[in-house]
KESE-61045 format. One line per 4 residues: for each residue y, x, z of C-alpha. Coordinates in nm, 4 decimals, always signed. Last residue first. Layout:
Y,X,Z; ...
END
This chain:
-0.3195,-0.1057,-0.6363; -0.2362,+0.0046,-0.3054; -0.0004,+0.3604,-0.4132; +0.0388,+0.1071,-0.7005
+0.2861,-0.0994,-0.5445; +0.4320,+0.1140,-0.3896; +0.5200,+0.3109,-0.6946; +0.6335,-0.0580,-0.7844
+0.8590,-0.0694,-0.5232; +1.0064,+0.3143,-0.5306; +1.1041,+0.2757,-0.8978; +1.2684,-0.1075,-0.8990
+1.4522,+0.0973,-0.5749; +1.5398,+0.3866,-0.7985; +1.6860,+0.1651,-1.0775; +1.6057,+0.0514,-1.3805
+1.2516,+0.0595,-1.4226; +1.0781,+0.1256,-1.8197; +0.9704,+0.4869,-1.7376; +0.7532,+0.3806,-1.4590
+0.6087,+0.1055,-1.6174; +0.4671,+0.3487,-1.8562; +0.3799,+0.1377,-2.2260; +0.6734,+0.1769,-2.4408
+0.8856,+0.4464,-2.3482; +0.5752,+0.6060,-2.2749; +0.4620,+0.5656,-2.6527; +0.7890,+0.7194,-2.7502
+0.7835,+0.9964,-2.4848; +0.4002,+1.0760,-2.6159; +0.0635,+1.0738,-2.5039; -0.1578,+1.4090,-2.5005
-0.4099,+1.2985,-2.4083; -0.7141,+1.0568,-2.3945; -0.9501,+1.2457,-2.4023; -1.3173,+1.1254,-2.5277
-1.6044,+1.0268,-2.4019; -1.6617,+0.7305,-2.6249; -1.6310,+0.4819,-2.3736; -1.3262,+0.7068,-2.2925
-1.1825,+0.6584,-2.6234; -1.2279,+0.2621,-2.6302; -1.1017,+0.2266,-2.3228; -0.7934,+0.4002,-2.4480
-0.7708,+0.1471,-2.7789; -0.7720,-0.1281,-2.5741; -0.4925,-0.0158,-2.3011; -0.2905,+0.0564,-2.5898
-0.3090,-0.2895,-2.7273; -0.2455,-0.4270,-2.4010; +0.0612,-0.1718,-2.3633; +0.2353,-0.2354,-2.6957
+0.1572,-0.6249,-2.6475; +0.3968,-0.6247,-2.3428; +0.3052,-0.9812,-2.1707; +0.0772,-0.8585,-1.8341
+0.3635,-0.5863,-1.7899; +0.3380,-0.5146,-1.4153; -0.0917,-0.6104,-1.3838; -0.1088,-0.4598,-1.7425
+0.0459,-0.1302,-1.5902; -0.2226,-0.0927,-1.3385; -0.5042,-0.1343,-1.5619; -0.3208,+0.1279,-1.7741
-0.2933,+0.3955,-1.5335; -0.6900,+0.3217,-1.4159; -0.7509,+0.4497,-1.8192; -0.5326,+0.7003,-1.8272
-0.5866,+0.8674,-1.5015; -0.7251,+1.2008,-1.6930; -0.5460,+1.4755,-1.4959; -0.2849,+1.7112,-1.6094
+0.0084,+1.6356,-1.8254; +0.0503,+1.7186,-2.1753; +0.3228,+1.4945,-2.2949; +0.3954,+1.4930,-2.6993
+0.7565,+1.5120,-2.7522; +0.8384,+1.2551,-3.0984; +1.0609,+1.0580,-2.8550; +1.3202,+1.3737,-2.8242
+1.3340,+1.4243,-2.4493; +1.5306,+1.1595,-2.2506; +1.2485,+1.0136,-2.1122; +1.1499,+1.3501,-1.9474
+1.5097,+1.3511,-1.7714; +1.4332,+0.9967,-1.6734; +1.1406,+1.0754,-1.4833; +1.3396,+1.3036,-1.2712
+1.5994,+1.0718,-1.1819; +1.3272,+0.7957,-1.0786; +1.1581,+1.0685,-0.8564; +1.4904,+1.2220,-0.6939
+1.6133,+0.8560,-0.6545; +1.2381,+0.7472,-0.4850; +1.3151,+1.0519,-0.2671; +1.0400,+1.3725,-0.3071
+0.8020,+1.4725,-0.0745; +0.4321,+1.3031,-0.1725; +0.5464,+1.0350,-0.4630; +0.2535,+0.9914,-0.6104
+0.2347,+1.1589,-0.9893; +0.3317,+0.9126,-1.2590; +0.1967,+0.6290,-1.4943; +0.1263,+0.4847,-1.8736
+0.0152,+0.8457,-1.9457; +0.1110,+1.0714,-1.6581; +0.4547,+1.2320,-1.5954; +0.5320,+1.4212,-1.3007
+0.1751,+1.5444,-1.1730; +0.1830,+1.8586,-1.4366; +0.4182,+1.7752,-1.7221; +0.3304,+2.0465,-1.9595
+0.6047,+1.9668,-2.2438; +0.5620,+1.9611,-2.6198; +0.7332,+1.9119,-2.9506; +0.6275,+2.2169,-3.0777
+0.9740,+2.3705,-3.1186; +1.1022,+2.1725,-2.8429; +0.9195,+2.3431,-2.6389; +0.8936,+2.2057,-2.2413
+0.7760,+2.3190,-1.9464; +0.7780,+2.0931,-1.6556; +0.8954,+2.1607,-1.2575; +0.8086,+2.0820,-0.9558
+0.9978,+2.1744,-0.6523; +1.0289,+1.9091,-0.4282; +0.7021,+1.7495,-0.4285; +0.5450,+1.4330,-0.6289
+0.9320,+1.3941,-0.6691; +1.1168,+1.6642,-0.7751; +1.1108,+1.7259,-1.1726; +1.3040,+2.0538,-1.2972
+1.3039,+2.1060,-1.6443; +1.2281,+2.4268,-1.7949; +1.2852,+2.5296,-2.1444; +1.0485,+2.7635,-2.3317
+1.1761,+2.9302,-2.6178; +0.8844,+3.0407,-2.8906; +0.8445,+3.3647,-3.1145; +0.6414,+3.4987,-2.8474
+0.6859,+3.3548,-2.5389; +1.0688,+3.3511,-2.4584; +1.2194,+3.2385,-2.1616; +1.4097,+2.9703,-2.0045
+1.6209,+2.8441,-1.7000; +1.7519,+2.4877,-1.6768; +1.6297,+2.3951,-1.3688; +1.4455,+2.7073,-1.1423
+1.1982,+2.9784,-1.2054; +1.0017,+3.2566,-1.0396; +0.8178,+3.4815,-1.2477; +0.5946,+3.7139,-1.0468
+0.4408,+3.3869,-0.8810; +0.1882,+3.4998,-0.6185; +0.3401,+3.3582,-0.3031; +0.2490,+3.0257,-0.4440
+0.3447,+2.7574,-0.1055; +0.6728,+2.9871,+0.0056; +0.7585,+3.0573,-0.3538; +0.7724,+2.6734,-0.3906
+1.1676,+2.6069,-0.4871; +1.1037,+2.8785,-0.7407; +0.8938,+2.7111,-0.9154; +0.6254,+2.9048,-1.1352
+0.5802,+3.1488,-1.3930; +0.2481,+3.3976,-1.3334; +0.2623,+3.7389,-1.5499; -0.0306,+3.8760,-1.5927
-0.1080,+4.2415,-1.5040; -0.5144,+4.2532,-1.4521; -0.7674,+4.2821,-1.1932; -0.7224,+4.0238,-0.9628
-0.4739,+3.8100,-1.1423; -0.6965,+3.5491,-1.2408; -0.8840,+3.5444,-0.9191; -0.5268,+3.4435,-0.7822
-0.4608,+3.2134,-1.0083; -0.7952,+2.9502,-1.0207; -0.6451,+2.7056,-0.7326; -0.3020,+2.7352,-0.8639
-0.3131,+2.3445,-0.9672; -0.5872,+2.1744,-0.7858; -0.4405,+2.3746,-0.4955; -0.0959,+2.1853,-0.4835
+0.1801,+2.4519,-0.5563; +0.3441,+2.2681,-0.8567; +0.4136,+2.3139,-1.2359; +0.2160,+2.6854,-1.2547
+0.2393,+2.9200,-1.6211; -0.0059,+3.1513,-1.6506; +0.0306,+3.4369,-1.8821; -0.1808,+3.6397,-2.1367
-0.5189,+3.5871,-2.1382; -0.6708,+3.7794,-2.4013; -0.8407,+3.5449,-2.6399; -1.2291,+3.5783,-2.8035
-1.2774,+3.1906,-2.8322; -1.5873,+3.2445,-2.6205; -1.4563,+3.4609,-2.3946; -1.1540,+3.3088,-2.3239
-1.3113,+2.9870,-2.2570; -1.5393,+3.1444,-2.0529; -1.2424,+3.3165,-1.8291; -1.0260,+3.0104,-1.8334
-1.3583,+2.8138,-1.6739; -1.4099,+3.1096,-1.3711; -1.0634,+3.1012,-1.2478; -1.0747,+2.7297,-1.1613
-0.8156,+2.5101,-1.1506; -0.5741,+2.6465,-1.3562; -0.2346,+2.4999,-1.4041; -0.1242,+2.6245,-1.7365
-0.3601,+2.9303,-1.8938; -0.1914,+3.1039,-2.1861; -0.3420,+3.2587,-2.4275; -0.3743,+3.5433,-2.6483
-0.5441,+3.5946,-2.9680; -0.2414,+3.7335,-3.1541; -0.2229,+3.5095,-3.4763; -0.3889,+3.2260,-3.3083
-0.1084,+3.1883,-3.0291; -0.2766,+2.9613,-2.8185; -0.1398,+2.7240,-2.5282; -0.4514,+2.6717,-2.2654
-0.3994,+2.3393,-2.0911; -0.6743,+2.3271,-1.7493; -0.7410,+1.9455,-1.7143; -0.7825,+1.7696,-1.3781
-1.0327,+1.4991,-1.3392; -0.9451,+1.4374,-0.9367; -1.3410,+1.4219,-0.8731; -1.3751,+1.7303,-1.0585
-1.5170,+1.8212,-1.4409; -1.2571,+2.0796,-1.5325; -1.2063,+1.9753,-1.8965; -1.0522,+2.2689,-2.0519
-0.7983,+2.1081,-2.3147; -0.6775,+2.3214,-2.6195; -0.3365,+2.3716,-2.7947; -0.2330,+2.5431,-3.0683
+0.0039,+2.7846,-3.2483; +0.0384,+2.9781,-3.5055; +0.0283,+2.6286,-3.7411; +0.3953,+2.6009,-3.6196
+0.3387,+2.2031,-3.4224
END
């Protein structure tokens, strides 16, 4: 990753464990808040790092998502990127974009990928200059989002998009289901010695309280049964499958 440029986790500390990303340009002291849960942790952490909050960029309309926006943008000009297919759901996205579209932040291009599946108009973000994509509820370590309005052939298609990102892509989703992901994934791979020994060394990081993220393509490759079906109906029966795990 360009040494201008890092990336911090805001633990948010709610039953569904989400994680607010803040992308930070350290030359200009701005940030940008992706998927905000609550208004009131970006502003603290802006505070205390001294940053000017600069954009917010939104994968999906559920409220654990966009929950924080609106405060955000009470009483200052941010821009707010976000689906287009969900305008209806996030009324306040000044920045409405689709698949393939991208824009410049900074010195970086940001590529967007659409991703339905979890719902119909997700979408990731994704900078292949930093070798990173925001993957909201799409793409979890060792697992994926639930399938809430998408098609098991929209969800499996989407998936592979991200698995066709350069291996080296580290994957920021949003919630901190690593450790149930992998229990899950042992009872489909019981045999893959990538994912046991993976499984080990994430129980050891949350025993020690740490996060577990960001993952990788290459690791996923390796270790998400979700990423490793072949067809949308191996996809839809082992989503299924954990849906009642």
């Amino acid at each position: 990753m360009s040494s201008k440029f890092k990336i911090e986790a805001i633990t948010v500390n709610n039953p569904l464990q989400n994680y607010i990303w803040m992308l930070i340009d350290t030359e200009k002291h701005t940030a940008i808040a992706i998927d905000p849960t609550e208004a009131n942790l970006v502003e603290q952490f802006c505070e205390k790092h001294r940053l000017e909050l600069d954009q917010i960029w939104l994968t999906h309309w559920h409220k654990d998502h966009i929950g924080g926006t609106p405060d955000l943008i009470a009483e200052r000009k941010i821009k707010v990127y976000g689906p287009r297919e969900e305008l209806s759901k996030i009324p306040f996205i000044s920045s409405p974009l689709q698949h393939d579209d991208h824009f410049q932040y900074h010195d970086l291009k940001v590529e967007i990928i659409a991703v339905p599946g979890h719902t119909l108009g997700h979408i990731v973000y994704f900078i292949d200059e930093l070798d990173v994509v925001f993957s909201g509820d799409t793409l979890f370590a060792m697992g994926c989002g639930r399938m809430f309005e998408g098609t098991p052939e929209q969800f499996y298609h989407s998936l592979n998009r991200l698995a066709a990102l350069p291996p080296q892509t580290k994957v920021y989703c949003t919630h901190e289901y690593t450790l149930s992901n992998a229990a899950f994934a042992l009872h489909v791979e019981p045999d893959n010695i990538a994912l046991k020994d993976r499984a080990e060394y994430v129980r050891q990081q949350r025993e020690r309280g740490e996060i577990t993220l960001p993952s990788t393509i290459e690791i996923e490759l390796e270790t998400n049964p979700f990423l490793r079906v072949e067809s949308p109906e191996e996809f839809a029966k082992i989503r299924a499958m954990k849906d009642n795990f």
